[in-house]
C-alpha positions in Angstrom: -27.8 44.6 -13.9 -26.4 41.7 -12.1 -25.5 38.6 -14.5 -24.6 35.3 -12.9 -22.1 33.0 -13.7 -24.3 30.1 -15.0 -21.6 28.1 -16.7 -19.5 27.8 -13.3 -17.3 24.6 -13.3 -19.4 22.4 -10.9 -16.9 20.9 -8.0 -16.3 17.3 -7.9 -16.6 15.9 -4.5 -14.3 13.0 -3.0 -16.3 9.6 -2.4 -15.7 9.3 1.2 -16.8 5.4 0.5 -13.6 4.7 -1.7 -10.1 3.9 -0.3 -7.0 4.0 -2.7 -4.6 0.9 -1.3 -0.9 0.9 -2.5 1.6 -2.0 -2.5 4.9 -1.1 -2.7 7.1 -3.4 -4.9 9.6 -3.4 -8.2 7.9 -5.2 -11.5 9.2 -7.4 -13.5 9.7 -11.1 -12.9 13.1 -10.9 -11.2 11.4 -9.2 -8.7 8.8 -12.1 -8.0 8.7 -13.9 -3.9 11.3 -11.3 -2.9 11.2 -9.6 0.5 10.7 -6.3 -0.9 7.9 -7.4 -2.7 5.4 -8.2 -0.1 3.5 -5.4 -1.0 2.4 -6.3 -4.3 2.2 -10.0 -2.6 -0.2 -9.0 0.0 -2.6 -7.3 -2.6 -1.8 -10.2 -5.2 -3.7 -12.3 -2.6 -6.2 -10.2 -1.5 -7.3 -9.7 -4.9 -7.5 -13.5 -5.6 -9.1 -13.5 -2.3 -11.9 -11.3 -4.1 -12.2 -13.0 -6.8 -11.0 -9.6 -8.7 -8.5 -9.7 -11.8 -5.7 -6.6 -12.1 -6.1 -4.2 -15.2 -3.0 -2.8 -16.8 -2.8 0.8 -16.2 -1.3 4.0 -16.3 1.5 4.1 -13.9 1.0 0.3 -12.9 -1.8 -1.9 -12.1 -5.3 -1.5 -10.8 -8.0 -3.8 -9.1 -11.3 -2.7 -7.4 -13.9 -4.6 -5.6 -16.5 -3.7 -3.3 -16.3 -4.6 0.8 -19.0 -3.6 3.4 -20.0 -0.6 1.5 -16.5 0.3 0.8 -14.8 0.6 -2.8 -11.3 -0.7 -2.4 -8.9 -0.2 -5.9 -5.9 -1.7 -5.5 -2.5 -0.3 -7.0 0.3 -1.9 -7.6 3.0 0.6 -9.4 4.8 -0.2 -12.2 7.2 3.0 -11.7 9.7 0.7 -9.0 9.7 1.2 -5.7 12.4 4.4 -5.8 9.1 6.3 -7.9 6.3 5.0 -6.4 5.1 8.4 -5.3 4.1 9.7 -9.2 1.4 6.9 -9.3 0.1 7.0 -5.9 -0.4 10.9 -6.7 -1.7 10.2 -9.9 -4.5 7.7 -8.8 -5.5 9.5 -5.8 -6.1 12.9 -8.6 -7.9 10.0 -10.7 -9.9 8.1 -8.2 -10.8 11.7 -6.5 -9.8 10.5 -2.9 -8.7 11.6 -0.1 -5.4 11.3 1.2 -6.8 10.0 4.8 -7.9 7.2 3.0 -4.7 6.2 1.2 -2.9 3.3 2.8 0.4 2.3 1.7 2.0 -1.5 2.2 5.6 -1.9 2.2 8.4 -4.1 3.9 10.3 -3.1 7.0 13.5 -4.7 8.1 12.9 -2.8 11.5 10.5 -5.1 12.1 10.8 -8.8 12.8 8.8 -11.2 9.9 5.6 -12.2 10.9 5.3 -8.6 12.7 3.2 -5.6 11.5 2.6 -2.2 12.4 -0.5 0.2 10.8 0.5 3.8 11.7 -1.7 7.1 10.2 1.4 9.0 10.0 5.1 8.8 10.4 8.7 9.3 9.0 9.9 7.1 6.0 12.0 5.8 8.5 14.8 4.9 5.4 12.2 3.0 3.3 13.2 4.8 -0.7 9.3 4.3 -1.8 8.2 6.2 1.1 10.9 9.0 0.9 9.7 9.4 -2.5 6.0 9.4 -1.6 6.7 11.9 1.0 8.6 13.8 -1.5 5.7 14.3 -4.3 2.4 14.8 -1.5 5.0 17.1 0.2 3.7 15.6 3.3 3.7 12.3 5.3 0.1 12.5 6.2 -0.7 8.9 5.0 -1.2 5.7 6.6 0.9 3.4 5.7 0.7 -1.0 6.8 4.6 -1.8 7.4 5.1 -5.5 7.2 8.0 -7.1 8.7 11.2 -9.0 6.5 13.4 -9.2 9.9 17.1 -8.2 9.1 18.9 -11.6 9.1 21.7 -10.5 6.8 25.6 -9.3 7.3 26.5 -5.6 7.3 26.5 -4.3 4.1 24.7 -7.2 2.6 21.2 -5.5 3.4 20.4 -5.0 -0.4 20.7 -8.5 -1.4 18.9 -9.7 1.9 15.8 -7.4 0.9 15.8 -7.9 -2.8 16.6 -11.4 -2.2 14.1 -14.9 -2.3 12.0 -15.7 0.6 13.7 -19.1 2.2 11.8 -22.4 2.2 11.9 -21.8 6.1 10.0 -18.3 5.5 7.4 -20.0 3.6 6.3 -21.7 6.5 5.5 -18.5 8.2 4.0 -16.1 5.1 0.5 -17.2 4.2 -0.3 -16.4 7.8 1.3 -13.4 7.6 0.0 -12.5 4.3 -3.8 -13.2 5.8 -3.1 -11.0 8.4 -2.2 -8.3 6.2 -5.4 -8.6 4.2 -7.1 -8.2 7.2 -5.9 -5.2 8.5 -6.3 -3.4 4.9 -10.2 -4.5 5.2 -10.3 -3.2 8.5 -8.5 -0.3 8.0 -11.6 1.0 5.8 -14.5 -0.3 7.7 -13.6 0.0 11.2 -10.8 2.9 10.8 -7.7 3.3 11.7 -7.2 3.7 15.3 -9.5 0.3 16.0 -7.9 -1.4 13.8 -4.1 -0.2 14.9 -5.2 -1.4 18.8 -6.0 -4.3 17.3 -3.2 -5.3 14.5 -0.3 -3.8 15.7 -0.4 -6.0 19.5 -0.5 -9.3 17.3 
């Protein structure tokens, strides 16, 4: 006689619809309009942008919104940036999503401010919050949005330069910059990565 399993745990599915988008940052209030911050700056503004508030959550904060068919939630971790990989983990387990469609924002000093560069993949290249991400998903198969903080500072000053104040001349430049990075987050989930890295990263 054959009996069947009826009571088999059904499989949850991912939602291929529904992106997970991290900004990498430190909280507290310290940490507030410094160069290491633009992660959790870029999403601040985007989330205005949407008219969407941020919910206090496990592991950081949260903020979701709907784009083009697309549900974007919004993470900023409160863990700091050295342990930013146990919440992006977490969420992505939570949210049931994929890790192709996790994108992570963070500051580069390789990079000159005002300049961006969307890669799918890559090393942490230095950056603590991505060594650490690499370290829990055991992989560095995640996009990741690296914005540009140039590298005006004198050797072995480079902590204080990144966790320092944006200058009144750097101002000028951000909300641009800022914009743009909103941008190529949307585009990122509606028109996909490789369109949107031919055309974000030549600007």
């Amino acid at each position: 006689m054959w009996i069947f399993n009826i009571f088999k745990k059904k499989e949850v599915k991912e939602d291929p619809m529904k992106y997970l988008i991290v900004g990498l940052g430190n909280p507290g209030a310290e940490y507030d309009d410094t160069r290491h911050n633009v992660g959790f700056e870029v999403l601040d503004r985007l989330a205005i942008r949407q008219g969407e508030k941020w919910e206090d959550v496990r592991y950081g904060w949260i903020c979701k919104f709907k784009h083009k068919g697309r549900t974007f939630i919004l993470l900023k971790p409160n863990t700091y940036m050295n342990l930013s990989g146990k919440a992006i983990q977490y969420w992505l387990q939570k949210e049931k999503i994929k890790q192709d469609k996790l994108l992570v924002v963070l500051d580069d000093l390789n990079l000159d401010l005002g300049r961006m560069k969307l890669r799918a993949k890559g090393s942490d290249g230095g950056h603590n919050g991505l060594k650490n991400i690499q370290q829990v998903l055991g992989n560095q198969q995640y996009a990741r949005l690296r914005m540009g903080i140039g590298d005006d500072f004198k050797k072995g000053k480079q902590v204080n330069f990144v966790l320092g104040k944006w200058t009144d001349k750097e101002w000028e430049l951000l909300p641009d910059f800022f914009s743009k990075g909103q941008e190529c987050i949307l585009s990122f989930a509606t028109i996909g990565i490789n369109q949107t890295m031919s055309e974000y990263n030549r600007q």
